[in-house]
RODO-397731 format. One record per residue (C-alpha): x, y, z; residue in three letters. Coordinates in steps of 0.001 Angstrom, whole numbers, padded with zeros to 6 digits, always signed. Layout:
residues N
XYZala;...
***
This chain:
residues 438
+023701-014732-033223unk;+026552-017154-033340unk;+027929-017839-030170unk;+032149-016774-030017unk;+032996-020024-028353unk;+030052-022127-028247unk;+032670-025069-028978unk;+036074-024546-027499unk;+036928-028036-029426unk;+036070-026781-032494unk;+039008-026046-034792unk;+038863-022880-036786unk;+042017-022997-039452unk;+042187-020128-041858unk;+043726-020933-044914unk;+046937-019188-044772unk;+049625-020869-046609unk;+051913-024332-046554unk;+050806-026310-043024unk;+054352-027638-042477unk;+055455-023857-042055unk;+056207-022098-039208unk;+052613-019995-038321unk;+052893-016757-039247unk;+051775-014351-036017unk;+051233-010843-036049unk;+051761-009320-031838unk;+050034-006449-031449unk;+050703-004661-028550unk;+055127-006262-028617unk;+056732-003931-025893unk;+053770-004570-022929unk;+053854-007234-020807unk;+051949-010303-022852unk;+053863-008929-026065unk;+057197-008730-024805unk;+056315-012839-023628unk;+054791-013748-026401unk;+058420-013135-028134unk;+060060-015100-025905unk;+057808-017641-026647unk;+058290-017579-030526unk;+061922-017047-030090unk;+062098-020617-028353unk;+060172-022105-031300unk;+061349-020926-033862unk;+060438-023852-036362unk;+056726-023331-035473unk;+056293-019438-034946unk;+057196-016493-036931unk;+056339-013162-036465unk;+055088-011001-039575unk;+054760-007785-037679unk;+054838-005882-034699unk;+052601-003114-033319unk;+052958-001136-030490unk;+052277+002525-028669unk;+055560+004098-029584unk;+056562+004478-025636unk;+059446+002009-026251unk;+061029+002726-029254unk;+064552+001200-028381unk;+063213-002366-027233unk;+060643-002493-030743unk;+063395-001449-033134unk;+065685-004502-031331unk;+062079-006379-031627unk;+061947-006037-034820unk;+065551-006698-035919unk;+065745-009943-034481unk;+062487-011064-035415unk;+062502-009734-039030unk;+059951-008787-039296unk;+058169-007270-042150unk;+055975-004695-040759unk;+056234-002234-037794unk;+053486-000030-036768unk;+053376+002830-033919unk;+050250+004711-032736unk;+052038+007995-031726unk;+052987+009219-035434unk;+055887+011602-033487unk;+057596+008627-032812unk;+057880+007153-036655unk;+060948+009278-037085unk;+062355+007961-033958unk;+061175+004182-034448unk;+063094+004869-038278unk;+066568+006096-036606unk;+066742+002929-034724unk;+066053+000635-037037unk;+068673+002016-039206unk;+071328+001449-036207unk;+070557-001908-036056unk;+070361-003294-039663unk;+073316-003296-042252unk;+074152-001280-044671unk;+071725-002190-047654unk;+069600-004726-045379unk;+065898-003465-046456unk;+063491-001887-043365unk;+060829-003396-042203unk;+057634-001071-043460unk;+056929+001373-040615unk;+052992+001932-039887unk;+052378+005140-038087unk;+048993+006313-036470unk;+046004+005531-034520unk;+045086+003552-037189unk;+048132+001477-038208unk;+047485-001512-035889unk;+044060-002058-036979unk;+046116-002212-040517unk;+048432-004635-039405unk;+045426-006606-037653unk;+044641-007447-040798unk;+047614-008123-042542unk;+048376-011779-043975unk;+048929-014180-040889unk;+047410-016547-039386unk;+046952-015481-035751unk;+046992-012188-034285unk;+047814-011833-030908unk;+046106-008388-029605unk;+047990-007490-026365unk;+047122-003762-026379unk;+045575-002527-023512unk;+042546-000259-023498unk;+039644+000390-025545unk;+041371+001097-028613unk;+042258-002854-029035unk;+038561-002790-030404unk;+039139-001854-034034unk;+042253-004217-034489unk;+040354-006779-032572unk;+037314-006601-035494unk;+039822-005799-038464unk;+041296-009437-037599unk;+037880-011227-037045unk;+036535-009271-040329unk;+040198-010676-042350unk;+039263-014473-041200unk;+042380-014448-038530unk;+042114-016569-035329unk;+042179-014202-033173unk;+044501-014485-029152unk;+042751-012325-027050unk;+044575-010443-024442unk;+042891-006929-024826unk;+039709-008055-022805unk;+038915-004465-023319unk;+037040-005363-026964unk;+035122-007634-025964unk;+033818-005277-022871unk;+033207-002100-024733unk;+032130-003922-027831unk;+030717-007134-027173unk;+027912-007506-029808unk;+030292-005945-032665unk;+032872-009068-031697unk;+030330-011798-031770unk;+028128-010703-034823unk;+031997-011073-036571unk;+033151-013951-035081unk;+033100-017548-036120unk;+032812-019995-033503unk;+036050-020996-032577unk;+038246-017968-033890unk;+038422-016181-030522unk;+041212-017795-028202unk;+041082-016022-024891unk;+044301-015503-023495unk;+043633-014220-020148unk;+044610-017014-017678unk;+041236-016922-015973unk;+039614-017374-019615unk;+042202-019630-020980unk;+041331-022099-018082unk;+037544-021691-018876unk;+038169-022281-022214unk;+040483-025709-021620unk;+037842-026606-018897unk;+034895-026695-021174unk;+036528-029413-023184unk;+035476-031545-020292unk;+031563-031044-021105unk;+028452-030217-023166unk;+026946-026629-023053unk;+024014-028323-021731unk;+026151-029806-018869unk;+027666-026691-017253unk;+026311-025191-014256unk;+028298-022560-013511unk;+031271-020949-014149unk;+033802-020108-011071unk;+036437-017459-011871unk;+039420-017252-009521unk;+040956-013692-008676unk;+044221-013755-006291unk;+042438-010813-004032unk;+045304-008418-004617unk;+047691-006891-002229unk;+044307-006170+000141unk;+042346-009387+000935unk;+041008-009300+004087unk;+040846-005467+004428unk;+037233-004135+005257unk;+036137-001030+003040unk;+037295+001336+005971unk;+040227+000526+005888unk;+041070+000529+001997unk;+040434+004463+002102unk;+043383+005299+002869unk;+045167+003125+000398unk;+048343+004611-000986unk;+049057+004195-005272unk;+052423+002855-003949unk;+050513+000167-001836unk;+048318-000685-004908unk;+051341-000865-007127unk;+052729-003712-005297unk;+050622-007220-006448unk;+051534-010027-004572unk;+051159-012441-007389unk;+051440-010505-011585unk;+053742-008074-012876unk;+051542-005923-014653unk;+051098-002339-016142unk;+049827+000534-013959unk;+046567+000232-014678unk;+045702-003327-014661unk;+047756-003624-011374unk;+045131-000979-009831unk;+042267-002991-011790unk;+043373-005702-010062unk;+043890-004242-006325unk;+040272-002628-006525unk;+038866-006191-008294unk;+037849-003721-011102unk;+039357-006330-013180unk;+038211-009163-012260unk;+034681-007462-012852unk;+035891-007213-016770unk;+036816-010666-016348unk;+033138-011601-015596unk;+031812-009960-018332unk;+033841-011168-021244unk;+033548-014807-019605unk;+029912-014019-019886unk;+030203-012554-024066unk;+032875-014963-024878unk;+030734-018345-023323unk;+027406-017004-023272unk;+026348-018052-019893unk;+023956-016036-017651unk;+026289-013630-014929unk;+024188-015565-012146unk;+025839-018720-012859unk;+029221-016516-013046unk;+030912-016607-009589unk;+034295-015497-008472unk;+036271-017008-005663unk;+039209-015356-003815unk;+042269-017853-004515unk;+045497-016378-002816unk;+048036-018180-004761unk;+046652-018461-008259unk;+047713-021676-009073unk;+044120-022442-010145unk;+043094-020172-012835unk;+039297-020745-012935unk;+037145-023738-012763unk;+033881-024916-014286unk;+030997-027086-012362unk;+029115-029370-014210unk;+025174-030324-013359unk;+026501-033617-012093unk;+028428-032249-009243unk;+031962-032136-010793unk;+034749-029518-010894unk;+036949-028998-013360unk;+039763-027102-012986unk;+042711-026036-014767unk;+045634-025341-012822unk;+049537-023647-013642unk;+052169-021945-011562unk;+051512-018368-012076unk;+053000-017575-015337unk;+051033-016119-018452unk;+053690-017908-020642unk;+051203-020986-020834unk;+047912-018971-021816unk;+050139-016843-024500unk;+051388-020147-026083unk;+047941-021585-026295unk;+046415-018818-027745unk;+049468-018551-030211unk;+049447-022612-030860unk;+045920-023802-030286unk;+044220-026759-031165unk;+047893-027655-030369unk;+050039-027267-026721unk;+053325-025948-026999unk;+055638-028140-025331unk;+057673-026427-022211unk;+056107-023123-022732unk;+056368-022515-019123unk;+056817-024577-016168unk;+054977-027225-014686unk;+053510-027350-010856unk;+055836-028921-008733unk;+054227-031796-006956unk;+056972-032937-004967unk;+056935-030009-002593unk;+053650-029693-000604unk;+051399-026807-000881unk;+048042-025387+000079unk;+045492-023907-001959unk;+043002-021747-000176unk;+039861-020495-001875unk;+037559-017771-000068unk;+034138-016228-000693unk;+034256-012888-002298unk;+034057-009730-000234unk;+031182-007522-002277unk;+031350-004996+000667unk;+034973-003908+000999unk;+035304-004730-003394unk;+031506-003453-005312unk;+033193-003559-008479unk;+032189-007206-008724unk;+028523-006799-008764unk;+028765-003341-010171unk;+030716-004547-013399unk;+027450-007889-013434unk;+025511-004916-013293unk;+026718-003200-016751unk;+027413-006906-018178unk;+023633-007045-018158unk;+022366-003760-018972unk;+024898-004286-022092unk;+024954-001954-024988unk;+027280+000770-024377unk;+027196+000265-019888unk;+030409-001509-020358unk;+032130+001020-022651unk;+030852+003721-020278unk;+032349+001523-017333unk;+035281+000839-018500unk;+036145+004275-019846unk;+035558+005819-016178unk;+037581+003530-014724unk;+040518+004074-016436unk;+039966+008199-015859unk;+039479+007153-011904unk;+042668+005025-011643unk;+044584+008170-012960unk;+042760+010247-010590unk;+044328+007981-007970unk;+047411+007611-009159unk;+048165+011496-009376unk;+046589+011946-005614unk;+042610+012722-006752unk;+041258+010243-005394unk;+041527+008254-002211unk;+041527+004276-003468unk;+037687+003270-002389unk;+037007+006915-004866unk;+037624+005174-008178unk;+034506+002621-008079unk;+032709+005155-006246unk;+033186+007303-009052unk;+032968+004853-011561unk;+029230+003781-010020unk;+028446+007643-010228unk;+029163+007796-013827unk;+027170+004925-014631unk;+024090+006028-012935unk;+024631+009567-014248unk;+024263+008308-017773unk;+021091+005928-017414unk;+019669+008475-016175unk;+020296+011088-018327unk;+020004+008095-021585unk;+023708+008620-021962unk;+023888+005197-022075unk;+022248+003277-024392unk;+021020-000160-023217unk;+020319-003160-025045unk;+017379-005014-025729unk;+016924-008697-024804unk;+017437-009915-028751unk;+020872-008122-028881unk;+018673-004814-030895unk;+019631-001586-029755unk;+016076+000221-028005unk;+013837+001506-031700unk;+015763-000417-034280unk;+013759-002074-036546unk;+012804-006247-036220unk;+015668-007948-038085unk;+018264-005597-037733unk;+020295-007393-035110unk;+022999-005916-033588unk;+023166-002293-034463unk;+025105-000922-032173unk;+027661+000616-033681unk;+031604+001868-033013unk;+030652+005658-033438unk;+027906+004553-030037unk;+030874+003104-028147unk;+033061+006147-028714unk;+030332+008897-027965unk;+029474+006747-024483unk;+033296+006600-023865unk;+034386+010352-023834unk;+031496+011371-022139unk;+032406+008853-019502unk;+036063+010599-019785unk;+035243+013855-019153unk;+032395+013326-016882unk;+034703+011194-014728unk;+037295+013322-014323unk;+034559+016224-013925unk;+033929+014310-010508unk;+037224+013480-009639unk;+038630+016874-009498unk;+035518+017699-007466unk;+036463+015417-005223unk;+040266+016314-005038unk;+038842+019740-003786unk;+036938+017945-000924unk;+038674+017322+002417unk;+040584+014183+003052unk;+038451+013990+006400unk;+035325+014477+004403unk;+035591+012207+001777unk;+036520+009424+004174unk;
***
């Protein structure tokens, strides 16, 4: 199997039109949080990025129809088909009279259309499993692919790489950006280990016993990102930077024991990789995913001022600290999926998300939702819910030479009964006492 970024320097360039023009993007996912800055981006370079089309849940209809409008775009696509009509009336407000719509895409399918669409990059920014099929439909079309939605790579990690060129993936998480940029510095042969920073979240320090009573308000607040509900509680419980592990492990194909995370309060430093001769590279940015987003929408090349610089002549202190696996499990839990592989991660992943709304609507007290999530996992190897892999990437009785056969009907089947068994616990534990569940 071809490794997905077995040589960060190695320049994948589709064929897609006249060189000197501006590179035609496609930002899935436009109204979130790495969409909406992505624009900003593009809108401040306007000689070297244009945007094709736009794709997004249909939750913000006002700010994609003004999206669209200024970008001009040619394409618009929503998942919730309700919302088409909606998406339609405000387009129409915005353009002049006889100024052609963009083409509106409606469905769970119509970003996986746009995915791909002619471009040369897609940017998938859509969070949640169902970034997988517009993550493959771009890989499968011969786009380079910016890689927000971590969540493809998790739930589907053999269907990515047995797609993906080497070089077409550009990870756009910061902690992945910086791993890719730092393994410019080396051979394959040469790394030791990667390090993955995580900021700790709005509880470093806390001891387990005193995360159960953790509030969703308290876990809202992150001391460092602005993110969406979920990822915020990802991050607060470390649940995320347990994903982060594993797609550092798919997307660089080196062994989770030579993955380790450190606990870096400010996140200036974004991740680091040691080499076998003792050195330490590490890339480091005020915290601002402006600079990953532009590299992922510009690579090989930097886009100049895409956000700003460290200021050096102020001092400052960078503290690193060992991880706490006690009070956060979700660490070793998530290294435990990563290498049972197959459909563990899906099965993770899909739990999680049920768990964190468990919390969020009062079902579950905070140290519940890995709890939970660990449950469901050991519920379904055990029952052979979950299908493991085999060592040569085979799924368990396929036949020699078949490869990678997991497929995406595996990775949905594991997922809802993750769902429903998830929330099958949660609710059984909303009907236990506070007292008793602490």
């Amino acid at each position: 199997m071809t490794d997905t970024l077995a040589h960060p320097h190695l320049r994948f360039e589709p064929a897609t039109g006249d060189p000197a023009s501006p590179r035609e993007i496609v930002i899935l996912g436009s109204t979130g949080s790495i969409g909406t800055q992505a624009i900003d981006i593009v809108r401040r370079n306007p000689g070297r990025f244009r945007v094709t089309a736009l794709a997004a849940s249909g939750g913000r209809i006002e700010l994609l129809a003004e999206q669209a409008h200024q970008l001009r775009v040619a394409a618009v696509a929503v998942a919730r088909e309700e919302t088409a009509p909606a998406l339609r009336e405000a387009l129409t407000a915005r353009y002049g009279a006889g100024e052609p719509l963009p083409e509106i895409l409606a469905g769970p399918e119509a970003a996986t259309e746009l995915a791909a669409s002619p471009c040369h990059t897609v940017l998938n920014g859509i969070t949640g499993s169902i970034g997988l099929a517009p993550t493959l439909a771009a890989l499968k079309a011969g786009r380079v692919l910016a890689l927000a939605n971590k969540e493809s790579l998790i739930v589907g990690g053999p269907l990515v790489k047995a797609v993906a060129r080497p070089g077409q993936i550009i990870p756009v998480d910061s902690e992945h950006s910086a791993l890719f940029q730092a393994l410019t510095g080396g051979t394959r042969a040469e790394v030791r280990k990667l390090v993955v920073t995580a900021s700790g979240g709005p509880f470093r320090g806390r001891t387990r016993r005193e995360l159960a009573g953790v509030t969703p308000e308290q876990a809202l607040a992150h001391p460092t990102w602005s993110m969406g509900p979920v990822v915020t509680i990802n991050s607060a419980t470390l649940v995320n930077k347990g994903l982060e592990v594993i797609e550092a492990h798919l997307l660089f194909d080196v062994p989770f024991d030579r993955i380790e995370v450190v606990v870096h309060p400010q996140s200036y430093v974004h991740s680091m990789v040691e080499f076998t001769d003792g050195s330490t590279l590490a890339q480091a940015s005020p915290p601002d995913m402006r600079m990953p987003i532009a590299l992922g929408l510009g690579w090989p090349e930097r886009v100049p001022d895409a956000a700003p610089g460290i200021d050096w002549k102020n001092a400052q202190t960078w503290e690193f600290f060992p991880l706490d696996q006690d009070a956060f499990p979700s660490v070793p839990l998530a290294c435990r999926v990563g290498e049972l592989g197959g459909t563990a991660p899906a099965v993770f992943n899909a739990a999680n998300e049920e768990c964190v709304e468990a919390f969020l609507t009062g079902g579950l007290p905070f140290t519940g939702i890995v709890d939970t999530v660990a449950a469901v996992v050991d519920e379904g190897l055990a029952s052979g819910v979950v299908m493991k892999q085999s060592q040569d990437g085979a799924r368990p009785g396929s036949a020699p030479g078949d490869g990678t056969s997991l497929t995406v009907s595996d990775v949905l089947q594991a997922e809802t009964w993750a769902r429903a068994r998830a929330r099958e616990l949660a609710a059984a534990a909303a009907r236990t006492p506070s007292e008793v569940r602490a």
